[in-house]
TORKOL-4160 file (C-alpha; in steps of 0.2 Angstrom, whole numbers, padded with zeros to 4 digits, m for minus):
363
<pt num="1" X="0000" Y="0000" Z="0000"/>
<pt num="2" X="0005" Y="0017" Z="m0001"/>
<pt num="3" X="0015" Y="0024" Z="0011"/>
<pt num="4" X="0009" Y="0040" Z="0022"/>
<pt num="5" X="0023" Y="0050" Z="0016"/>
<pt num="6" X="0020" Y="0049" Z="m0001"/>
<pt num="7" X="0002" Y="0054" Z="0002"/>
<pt num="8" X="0008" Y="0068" Z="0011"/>
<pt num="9" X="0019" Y="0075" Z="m0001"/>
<pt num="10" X="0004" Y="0074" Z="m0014"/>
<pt num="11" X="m0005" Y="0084" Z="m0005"/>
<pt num="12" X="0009" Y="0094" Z="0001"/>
<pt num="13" X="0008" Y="0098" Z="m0019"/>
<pt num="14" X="m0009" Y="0100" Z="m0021"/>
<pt num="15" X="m0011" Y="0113" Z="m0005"/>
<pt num="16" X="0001" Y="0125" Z="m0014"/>
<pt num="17" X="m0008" Y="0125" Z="m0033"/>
<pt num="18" X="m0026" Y="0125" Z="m0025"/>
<pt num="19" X="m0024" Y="0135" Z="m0007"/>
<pt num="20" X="m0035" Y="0124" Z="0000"/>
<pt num="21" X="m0034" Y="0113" Z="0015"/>
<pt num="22" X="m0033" Y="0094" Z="0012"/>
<pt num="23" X="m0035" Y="0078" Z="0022"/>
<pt num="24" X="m0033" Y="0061" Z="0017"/>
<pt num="25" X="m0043" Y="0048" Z="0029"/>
<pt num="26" X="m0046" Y="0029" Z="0030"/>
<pt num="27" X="m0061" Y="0021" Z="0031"/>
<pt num="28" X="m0059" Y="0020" Z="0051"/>
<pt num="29" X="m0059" Y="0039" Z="0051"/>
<pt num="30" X="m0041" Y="0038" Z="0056"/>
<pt num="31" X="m0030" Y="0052" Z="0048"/>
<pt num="32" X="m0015" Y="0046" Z="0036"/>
<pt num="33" X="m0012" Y="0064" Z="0031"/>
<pt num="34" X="m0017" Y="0081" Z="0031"/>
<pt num="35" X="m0011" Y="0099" Z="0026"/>
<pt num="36" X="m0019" Y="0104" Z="0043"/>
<pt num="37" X="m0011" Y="0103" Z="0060"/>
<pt num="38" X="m0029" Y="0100" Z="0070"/>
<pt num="39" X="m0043" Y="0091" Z="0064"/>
<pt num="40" X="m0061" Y="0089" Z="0067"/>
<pt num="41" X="m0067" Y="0075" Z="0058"/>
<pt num="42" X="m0082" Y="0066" Z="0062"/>
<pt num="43" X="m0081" Y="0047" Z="0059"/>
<pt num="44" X="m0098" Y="0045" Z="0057"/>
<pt num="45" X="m0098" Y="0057" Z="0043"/>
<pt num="46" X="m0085" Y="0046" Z="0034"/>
<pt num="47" X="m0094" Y="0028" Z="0036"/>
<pt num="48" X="m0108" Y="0037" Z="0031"/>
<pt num="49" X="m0101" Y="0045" Z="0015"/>
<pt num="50" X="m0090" Y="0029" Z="0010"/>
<pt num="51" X="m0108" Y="0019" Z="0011"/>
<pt num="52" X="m0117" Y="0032" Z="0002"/>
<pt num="53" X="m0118" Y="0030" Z="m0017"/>
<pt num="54" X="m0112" Y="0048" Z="m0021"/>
<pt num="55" X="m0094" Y="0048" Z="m0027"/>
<pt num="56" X="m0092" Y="0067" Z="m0018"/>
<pt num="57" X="m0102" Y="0077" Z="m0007"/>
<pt num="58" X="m0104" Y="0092" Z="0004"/>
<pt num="59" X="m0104" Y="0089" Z="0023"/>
<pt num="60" X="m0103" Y="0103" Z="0036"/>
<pt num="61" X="m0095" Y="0116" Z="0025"/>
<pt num="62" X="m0081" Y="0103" Z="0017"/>
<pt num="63" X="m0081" Y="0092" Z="0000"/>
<pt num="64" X="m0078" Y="0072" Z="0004"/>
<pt num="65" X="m0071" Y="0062" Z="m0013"/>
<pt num="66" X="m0070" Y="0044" Z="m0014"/>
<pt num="67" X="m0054" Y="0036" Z="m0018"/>
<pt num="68" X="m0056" Y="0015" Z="m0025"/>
<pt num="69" X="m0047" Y="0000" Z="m0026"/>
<pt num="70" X="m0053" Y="m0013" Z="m0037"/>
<pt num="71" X="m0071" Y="m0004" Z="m0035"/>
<pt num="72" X="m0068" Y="m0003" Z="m0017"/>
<pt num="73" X="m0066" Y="0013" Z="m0007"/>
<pt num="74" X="m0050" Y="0012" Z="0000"/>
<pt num="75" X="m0048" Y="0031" Z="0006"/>
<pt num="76" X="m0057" Y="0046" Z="0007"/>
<pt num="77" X="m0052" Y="0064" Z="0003"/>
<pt num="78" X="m0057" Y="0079" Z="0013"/>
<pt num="79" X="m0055" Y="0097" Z="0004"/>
<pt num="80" X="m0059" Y="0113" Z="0014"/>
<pt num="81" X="m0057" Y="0133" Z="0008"/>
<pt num="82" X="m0052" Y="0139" Z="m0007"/>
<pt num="83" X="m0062" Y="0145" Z="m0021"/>
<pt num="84" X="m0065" Y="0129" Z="m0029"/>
<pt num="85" X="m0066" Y="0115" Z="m0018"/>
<pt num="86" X="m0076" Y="0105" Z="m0033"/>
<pt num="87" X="m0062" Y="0105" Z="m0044"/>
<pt num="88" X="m0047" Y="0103" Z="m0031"/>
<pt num="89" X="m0055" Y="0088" Z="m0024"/>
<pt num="90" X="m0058" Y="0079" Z="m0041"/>
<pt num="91" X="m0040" Y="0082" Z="m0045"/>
<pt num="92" X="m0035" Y="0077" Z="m0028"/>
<pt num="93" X="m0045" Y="0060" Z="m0029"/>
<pt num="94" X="m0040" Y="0057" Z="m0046"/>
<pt num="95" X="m0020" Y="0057" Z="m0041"/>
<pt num="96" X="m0023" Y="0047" Z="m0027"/>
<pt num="97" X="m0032" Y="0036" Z="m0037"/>
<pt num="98" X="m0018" Y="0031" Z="m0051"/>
<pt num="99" X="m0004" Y="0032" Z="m0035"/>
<pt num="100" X="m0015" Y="0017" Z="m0030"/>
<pt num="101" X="m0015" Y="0008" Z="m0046"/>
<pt num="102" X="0002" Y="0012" Z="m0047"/>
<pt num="103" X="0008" Y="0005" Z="m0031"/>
<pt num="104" X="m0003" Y="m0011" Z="m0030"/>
<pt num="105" X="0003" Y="m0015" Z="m0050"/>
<pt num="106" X="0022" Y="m0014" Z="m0043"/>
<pt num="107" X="0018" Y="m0023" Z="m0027"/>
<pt num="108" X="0009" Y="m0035" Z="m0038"/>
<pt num="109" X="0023" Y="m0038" Z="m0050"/>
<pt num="110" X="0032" Y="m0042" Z="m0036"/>
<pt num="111" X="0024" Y="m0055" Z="m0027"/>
<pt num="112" X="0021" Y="m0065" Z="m0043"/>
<pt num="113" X="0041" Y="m0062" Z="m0047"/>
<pt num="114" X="0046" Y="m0070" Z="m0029"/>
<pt num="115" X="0030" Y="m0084" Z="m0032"/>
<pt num="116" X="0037" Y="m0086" Z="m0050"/>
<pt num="117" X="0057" Y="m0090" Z="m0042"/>
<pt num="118" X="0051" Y="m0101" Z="m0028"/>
<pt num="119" X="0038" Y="m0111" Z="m0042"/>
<pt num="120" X="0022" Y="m0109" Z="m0033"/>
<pt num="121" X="0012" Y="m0106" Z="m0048"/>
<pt num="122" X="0004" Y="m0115" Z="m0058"/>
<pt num="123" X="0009" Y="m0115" Z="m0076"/>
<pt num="124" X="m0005" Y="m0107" Z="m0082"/>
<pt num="125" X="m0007" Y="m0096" Z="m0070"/>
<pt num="126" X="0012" Y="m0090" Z="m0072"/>
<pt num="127" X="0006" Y="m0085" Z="m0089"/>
<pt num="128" X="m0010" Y="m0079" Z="m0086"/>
<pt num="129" X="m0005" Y="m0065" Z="m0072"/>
<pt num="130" X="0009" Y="m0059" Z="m0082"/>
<pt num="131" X="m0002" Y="m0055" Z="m0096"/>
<pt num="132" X="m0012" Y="m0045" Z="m0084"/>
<pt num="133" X="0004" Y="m0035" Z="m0076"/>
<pt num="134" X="0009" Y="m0032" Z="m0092"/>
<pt num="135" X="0024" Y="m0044" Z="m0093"/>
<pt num="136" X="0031" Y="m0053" Z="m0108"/>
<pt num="137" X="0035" Y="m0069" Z="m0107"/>
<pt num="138" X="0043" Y="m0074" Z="m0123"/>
<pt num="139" X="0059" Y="m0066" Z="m0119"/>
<pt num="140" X="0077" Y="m0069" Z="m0112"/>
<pt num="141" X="0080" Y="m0067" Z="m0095"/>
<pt num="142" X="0094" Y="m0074" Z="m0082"/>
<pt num="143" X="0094" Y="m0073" Z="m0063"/>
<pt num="144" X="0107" Y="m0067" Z="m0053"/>
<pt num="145" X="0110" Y="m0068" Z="m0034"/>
<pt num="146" X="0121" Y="m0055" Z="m0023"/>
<pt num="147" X="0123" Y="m0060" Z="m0006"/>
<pt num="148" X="0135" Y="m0050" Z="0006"/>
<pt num="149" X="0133" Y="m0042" Z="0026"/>
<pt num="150" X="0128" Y="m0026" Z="0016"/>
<pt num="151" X="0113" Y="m0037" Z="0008"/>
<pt num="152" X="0104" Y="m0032" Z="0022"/>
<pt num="153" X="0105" Y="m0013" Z="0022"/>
<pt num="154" X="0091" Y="m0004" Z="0013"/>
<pt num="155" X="0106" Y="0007" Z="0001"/>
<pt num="156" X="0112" Y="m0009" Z="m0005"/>
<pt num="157" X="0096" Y="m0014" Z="m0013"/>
<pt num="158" X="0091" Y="0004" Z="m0018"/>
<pt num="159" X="0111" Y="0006" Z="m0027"/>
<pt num="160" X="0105" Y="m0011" Z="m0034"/>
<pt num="161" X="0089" Y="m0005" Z="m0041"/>
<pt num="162" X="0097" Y="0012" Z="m0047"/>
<pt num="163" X="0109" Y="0000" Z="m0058"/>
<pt num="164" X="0094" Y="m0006" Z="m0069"/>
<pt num="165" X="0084" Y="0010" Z="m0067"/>
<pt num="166" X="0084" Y="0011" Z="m0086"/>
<pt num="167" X="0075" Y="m0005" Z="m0091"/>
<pt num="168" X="0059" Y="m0007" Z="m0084"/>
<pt num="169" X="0058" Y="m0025" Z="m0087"/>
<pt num="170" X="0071" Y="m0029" Z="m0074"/>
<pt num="171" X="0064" Y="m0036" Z="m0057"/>
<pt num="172" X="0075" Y="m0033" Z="m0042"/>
<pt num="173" X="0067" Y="m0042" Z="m0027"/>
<pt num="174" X="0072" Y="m0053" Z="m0010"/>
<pt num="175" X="0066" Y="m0069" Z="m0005"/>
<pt num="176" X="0076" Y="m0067" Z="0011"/>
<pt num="177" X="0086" Y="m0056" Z="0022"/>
<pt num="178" X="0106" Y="m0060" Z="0015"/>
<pt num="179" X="0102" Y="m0060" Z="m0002"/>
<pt num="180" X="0094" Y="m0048" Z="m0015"/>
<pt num="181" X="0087" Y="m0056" Z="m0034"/>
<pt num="182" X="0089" Y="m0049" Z="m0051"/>
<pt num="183" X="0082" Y="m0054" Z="m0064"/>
<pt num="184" X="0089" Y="m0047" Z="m0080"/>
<pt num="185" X="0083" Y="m0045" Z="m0097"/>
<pt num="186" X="0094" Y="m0050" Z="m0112"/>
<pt num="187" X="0097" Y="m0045" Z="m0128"/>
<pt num="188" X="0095" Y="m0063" Z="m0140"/>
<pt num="189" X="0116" Y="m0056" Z="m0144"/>
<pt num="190" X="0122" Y="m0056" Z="m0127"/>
<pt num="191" X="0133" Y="m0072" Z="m0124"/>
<pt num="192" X="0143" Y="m0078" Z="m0109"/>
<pt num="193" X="0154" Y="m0062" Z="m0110"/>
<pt num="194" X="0139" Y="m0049" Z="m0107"/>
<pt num="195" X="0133" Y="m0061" Z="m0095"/>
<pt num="196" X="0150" Y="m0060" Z="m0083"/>
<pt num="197" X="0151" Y="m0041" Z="m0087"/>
<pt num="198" X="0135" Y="m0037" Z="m0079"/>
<pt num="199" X="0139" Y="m0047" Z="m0063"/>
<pt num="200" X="0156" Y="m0036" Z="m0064"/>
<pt num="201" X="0144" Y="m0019" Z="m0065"/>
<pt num="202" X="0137" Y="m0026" Z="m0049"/>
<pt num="203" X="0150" Y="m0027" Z="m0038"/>
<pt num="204" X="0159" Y="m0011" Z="m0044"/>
<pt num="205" X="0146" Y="m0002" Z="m0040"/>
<pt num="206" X="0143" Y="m0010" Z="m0023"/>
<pt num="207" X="0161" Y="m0005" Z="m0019"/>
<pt num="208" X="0160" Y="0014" Z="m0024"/>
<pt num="209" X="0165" Y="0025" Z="m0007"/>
<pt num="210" X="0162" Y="0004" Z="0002"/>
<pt num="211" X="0176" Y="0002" Z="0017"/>
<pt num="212" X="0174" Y="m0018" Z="0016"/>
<pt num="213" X="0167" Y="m0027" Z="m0002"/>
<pt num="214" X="0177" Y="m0040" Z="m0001"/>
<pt num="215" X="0162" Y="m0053" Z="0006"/>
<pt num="216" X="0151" Y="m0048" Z="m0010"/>
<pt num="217" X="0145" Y="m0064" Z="m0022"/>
<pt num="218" X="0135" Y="m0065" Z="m0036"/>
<pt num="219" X="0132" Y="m0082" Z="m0045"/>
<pt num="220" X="0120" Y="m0082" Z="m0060"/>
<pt num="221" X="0111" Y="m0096" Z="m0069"/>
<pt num="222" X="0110" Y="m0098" Z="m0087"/>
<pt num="223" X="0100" Y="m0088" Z="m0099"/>
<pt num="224" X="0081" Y="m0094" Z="m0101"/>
<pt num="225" X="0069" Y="m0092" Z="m0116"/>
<pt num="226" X="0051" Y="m0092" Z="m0107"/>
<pt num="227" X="0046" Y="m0084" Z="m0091"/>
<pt num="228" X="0043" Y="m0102" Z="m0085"/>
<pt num="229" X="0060" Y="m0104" Z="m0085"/>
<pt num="230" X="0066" Y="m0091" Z="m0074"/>
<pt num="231" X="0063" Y="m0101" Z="m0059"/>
<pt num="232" X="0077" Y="m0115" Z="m0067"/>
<pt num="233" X="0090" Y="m0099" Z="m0069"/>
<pt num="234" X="0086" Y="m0094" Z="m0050"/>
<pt num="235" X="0087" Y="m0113" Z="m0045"/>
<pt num="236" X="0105" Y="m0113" Z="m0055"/>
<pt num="237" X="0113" Y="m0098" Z="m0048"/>
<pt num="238" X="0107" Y="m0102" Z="m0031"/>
<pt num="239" X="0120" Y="m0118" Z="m0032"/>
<pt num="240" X="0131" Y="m0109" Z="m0041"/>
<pt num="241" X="0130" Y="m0097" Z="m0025"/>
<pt num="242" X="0134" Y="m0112" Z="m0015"/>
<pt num="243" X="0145" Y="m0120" Z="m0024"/>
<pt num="244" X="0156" Y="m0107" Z="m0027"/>
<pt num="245" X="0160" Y="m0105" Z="m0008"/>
<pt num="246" X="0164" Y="m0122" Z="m0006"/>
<pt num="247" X="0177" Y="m0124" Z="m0022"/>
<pt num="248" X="0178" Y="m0106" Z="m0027"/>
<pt num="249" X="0180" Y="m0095" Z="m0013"/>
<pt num="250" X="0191" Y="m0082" Z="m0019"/>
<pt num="251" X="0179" Y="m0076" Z="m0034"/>
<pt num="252" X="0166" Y="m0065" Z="m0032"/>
<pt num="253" X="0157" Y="m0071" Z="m0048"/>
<pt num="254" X="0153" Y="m0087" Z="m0052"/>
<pt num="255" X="0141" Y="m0095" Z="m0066"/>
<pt num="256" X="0133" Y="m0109" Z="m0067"/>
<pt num="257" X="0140" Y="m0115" Z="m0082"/>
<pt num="258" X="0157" Y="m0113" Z="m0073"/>
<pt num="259" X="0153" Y="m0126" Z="m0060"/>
<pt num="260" X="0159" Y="m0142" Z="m0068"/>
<pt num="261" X="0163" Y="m0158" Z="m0057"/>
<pt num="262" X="0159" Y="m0146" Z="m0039"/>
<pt num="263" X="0140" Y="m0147" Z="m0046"/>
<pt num="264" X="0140" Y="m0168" Z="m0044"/>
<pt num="265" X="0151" Y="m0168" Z="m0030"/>
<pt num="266" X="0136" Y="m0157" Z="m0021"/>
<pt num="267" X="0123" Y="m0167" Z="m0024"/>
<pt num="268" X="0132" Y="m0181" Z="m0014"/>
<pt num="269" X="0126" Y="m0188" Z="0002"/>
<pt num="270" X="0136" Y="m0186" Z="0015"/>
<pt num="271" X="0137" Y="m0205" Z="0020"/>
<pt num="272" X="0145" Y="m0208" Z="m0001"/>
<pt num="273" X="0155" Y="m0195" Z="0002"/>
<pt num="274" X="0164" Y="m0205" Z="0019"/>
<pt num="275" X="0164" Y="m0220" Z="0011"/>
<pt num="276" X="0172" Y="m0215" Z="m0004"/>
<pt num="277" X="0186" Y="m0206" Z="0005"/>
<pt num="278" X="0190" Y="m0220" Z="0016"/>
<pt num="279" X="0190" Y="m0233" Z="0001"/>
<pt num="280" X="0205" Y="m0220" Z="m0006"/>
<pt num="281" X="0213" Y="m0215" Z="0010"/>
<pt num="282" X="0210" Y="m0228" Z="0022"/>
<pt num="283" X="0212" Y="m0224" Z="0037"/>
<pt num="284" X="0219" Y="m0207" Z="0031"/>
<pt num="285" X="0214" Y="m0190" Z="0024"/>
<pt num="286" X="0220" Y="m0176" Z="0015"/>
<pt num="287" X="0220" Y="m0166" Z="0031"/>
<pt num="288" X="0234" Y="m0178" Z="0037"/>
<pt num="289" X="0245" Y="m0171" Z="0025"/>
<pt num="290" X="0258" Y="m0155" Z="0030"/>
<pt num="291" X="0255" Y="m0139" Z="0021"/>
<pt num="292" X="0272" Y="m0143" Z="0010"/>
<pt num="293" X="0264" Y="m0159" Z="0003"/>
<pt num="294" X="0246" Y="m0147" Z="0000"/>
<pt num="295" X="0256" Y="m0134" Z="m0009"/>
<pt num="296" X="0264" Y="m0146" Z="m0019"/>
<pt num="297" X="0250" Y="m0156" Z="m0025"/>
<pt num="298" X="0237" Y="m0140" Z="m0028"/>
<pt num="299" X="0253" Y="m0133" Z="m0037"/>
<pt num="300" X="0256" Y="m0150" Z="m0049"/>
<pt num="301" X="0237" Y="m0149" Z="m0052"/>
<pt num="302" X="0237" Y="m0128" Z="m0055"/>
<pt num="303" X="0250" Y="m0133" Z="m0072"/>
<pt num="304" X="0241" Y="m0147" Z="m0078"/>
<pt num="305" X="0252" Y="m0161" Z="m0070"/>
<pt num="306" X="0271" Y="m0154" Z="m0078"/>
<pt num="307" X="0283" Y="m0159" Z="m0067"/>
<pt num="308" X="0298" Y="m0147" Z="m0075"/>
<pt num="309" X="0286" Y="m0131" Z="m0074"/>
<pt num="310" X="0278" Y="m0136" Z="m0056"/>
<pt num="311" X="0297" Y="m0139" Z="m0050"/>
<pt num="312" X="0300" Y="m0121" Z="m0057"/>
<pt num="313" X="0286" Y="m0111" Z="m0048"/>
<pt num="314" X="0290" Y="m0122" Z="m0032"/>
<pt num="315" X="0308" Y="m0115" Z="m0033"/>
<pt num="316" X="0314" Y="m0133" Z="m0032"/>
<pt num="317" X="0324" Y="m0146" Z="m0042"/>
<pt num="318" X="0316" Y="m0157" Z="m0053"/>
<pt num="319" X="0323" Y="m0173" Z="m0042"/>
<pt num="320" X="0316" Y="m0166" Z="m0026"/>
<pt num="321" X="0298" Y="m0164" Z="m0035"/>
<pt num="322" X="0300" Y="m0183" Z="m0040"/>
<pt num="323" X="0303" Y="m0188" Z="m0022"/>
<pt num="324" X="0289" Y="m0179" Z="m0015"/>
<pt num="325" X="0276" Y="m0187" Z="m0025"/>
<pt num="326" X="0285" Y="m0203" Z="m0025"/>
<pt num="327" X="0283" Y="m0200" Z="m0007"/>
<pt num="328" X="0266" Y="m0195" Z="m0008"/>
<pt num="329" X="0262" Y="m0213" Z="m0019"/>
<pt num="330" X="0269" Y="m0226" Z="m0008"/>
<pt num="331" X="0257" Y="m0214" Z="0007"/>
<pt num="332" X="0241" Y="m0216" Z="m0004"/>
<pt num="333" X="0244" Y="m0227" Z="m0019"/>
<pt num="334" X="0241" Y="m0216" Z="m0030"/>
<pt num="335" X="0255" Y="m0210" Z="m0045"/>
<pt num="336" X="0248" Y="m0193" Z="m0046"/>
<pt num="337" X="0258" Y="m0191" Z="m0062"/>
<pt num="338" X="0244" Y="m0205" Z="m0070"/>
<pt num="339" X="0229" Y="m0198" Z="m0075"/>
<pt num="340" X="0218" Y="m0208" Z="m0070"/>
<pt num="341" X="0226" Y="m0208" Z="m0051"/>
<pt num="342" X="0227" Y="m0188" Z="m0051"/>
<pt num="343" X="0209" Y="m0188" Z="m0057"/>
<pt num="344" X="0203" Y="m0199" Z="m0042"/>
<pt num="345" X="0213" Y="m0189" Z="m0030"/>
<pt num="346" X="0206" Y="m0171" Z="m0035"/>
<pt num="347" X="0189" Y="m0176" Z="m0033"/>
<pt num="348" X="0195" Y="m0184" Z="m0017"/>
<pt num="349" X="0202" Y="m0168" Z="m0011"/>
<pt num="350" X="0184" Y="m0159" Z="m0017"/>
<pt num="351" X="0176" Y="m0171" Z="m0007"/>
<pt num="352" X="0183" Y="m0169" Z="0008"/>
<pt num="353" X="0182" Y="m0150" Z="0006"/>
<pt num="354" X="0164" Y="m0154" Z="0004"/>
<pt num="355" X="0161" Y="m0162" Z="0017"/>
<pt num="356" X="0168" Y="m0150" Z="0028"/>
<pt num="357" X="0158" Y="m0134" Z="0023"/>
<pt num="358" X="0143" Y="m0146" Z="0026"/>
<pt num="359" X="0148" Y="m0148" Z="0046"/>
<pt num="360" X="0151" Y="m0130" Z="0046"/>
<pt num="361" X="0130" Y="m0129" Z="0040"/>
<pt num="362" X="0126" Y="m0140" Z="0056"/>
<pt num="363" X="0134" Y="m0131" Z="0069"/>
C-alpha cells in the first residue's frame, strides 16, 4: 500500500496550486495525512459517505471524494477553503487514485516475481498473471544472486535497483534477508561475456565509497527463453552461489556454467562422500598431509600435472619434486603423475572440502 509520506507530499503539492486545505482519511476515520495541524473530523460522517452512493459530497462546509481499489473505497479525501473546492478535490482524488493503481501493479509484479522463483504457480497461472501485469514472457531473461553483510542494508538494494533503473523489465526483489534477486533481461546477442560483465557492474558499483566489499558474491544461472523458465536460472545460480563458496571462494562471480565436477560432488550424500574417502585413503585424509605436501599437490594440479614447470614455480629441483610425489604414492597409492590416479585424487580432495563446509552448516 502506499505509504503515508508519499500521500503527504501529494497533497503537500496540491495545498500549494489550490490554497485549499486537504485531508486524506481511512475508512476507520483515522488520519493518514493532512495539510492541517488540527482536525475535526467526524467518523460518522466518513462511514456514512463511504456507504453512500455519491462519489463526492458536501458535509458541514467541506467536499468528501471517494478514492477506489478494485471498486472498493479504499480512502477518502477531505478538501476545505479555497475558491474551488469541486475541482481541487476531483484532482486530488484522481491522483490518489492512479498512486494506488500504481503501487498495488508494482507490489503485484512483485509477489508474482518472488511466487514465480520459488515455483508456486501454476503453469497457467504463471502465464496468465503476467499477461495482466503487463509482462512478456517470450523473452530472455537470467537470474542473478548477490549475497553480502551489506545485503541487508536498505542502500544496497536501492544502489542495486538504481543499476537497472533504465530497463523497466528488470525485477530486483528478496526472498530473504542476506540476499537480493535480479532478474535481467537480455538482448537474443548477449553471450557468456555480457553475462560475466553485468555481474562485474554489480559489484563495482557496490564497492564505490564501500570500506569492506570483499564478502560480496553474485552467482548467475544460465539464460532462459520463457518466463517459466526463470525459476530454473534462479534454481542454478542459487547452487552456483553455493557452490562457489565451497570450491571457489576467492571469486566474487561465479556462473553456473562454470561449475563443472563441484555441481555432482554437491549433490552427494554425505554418507557416499565417507565412504568414498575411506575406500581412497583408508584410514587417512588429506587433512593428514603438511602444508608442504598441499602446496605441492594444488601446485602440480594448477599446471596441468608438468613436473619441470611445477618444479619451477616451487623453486625446487626437478629430483626433489619426483621424491615428493613418489613420497606422496607409496602414502596413498596413487601415482599422481597418472591420469587416471590424479583424477581420483582431485575429486577426493573436493570431497573432503565438501564435506567439511557441510559440518560447518550443522553447527
Amino acid at each position: 500500500m502506499i505509504s503515508n509520506l508519499v500521500l503527504q507530499d501529494t497533497i503537500n503539492g496540491i495545498k500549494n496550486i489550490g490554497r485549499c486545505e486537504l485531508t486524506i482519511v481511512d475508512l476507520d476515520g483515522k488520519v493518514v495525512a493532512s495539510t492541517e495541524d488540527e482536525n475535526t473530523i467526524d467518523r460518522n460522517d466518513i462511514v456514512s459517505f463511504a456507504q453512500s452512493q455519491a462519489d463526492s459530497q458536501e458535509i458541514r462546509g467541506s467536499m468528501y471524494f471517494k478514492v477506489y481499489d478494485d471498486y472498493q473505497v479504499e480512502y477518502v479525501v477531505i478538501v476545505t477553503g479555497g475558491e474551488d473546492m469541486s475541482m481541487i478535490g476531483k484532482l486530488a482524488a484522481f491522483q490518489i487514485q492512479n498512486l494506488v493503481i500504481a503501487y498495488k501493479e508494482h507490489f503485484d509484479k512483485d509477489n508474482f516475481v518472488k511466487n514465480l522463483l520459488l515455483d508456486n504457480l501454476l503453469l497457467v497461472d504463471v502465464y496468465n498473471r503476467a499477461m495482466k501485469l503487463h509482462i512478456a514472457t517470450n523473452v530472455r531473461r537470467v537470474v542473478y544472486i548477490l549475497e553480502s553483510e551489506q545485503s541487508k542494508d536498505y542502500s544496497t538494494l536501492e544502489a542495486v535497483k538504481n543499476l537497472f533503473s533504465k530497463s523497466k523489465n528488470d525485477f530486483i526483489t528478496a526472498v530473504d534477508e542476506n540476499s537480493i534477486i535480479i532478474i535481467k533481461e537480455l538482448k537474443d546477442e548477449d553471450g557468456p561475456e555480457e553475462l560475466h560483465a553485468i555481474a562485474e557492474s554489480i559489484i563495482q558499483t557496490l564497492s564505490k565509497g564501500a570500506e569492506d566489499y570483499d564478502s560480496v558474491h553474485v552467482a548467475y544461472g544460465n539464460a532462459v527463453a520463457e518466463i517459466r523458465e526463470v525459476s530454473h536460472s534462479y534454481k542454478e545460480a542459487r547452487m552456483a552461489l553455493d557452490v562457489g563458496k565451497i570450491f571457489f571462494g576467492e571469486q566474487n562471480i561465479i556462473a553456473y556454467s562454470q561449475l563443472g565436477i563441484g555441481r555432482l560432488i554437491y549433490q552427494l550424500p554425505i554418507p557416499l562422500c565417507k565412504m568414498f574417502i575411506k575406500e581412497i585413503f583408508t584410514d587417512k585424509s588429506p587433512d593428514d598431509f603438511d602444508d608442504e605436501t598441499l602446496v605441492t599437490i594444488n601446485k602440480f594440479f594448477e599446471n596441468s600435472l608438468n613436473v619441470s614447470e611445477t618444479s619451477r614455480q616451487l623453486y625446487i629441483h626437478r629430483n626433489t619434486l619426483v621424491y615428493r610425489l613418489d613420497k606422496l604414492q607409496k602414502s596413498t597409492g596413487l601415482d599422481l603423475r597418472v591420469f587416471d590416479d590424479a583424477i581420483t585424487f582431485k575429486i577426493a580432495l573436493m570431497v573432503v572440502r565438501y564435506m567439511k563446509y557441510m559440518e560447518t552448516l550443522e553447527y
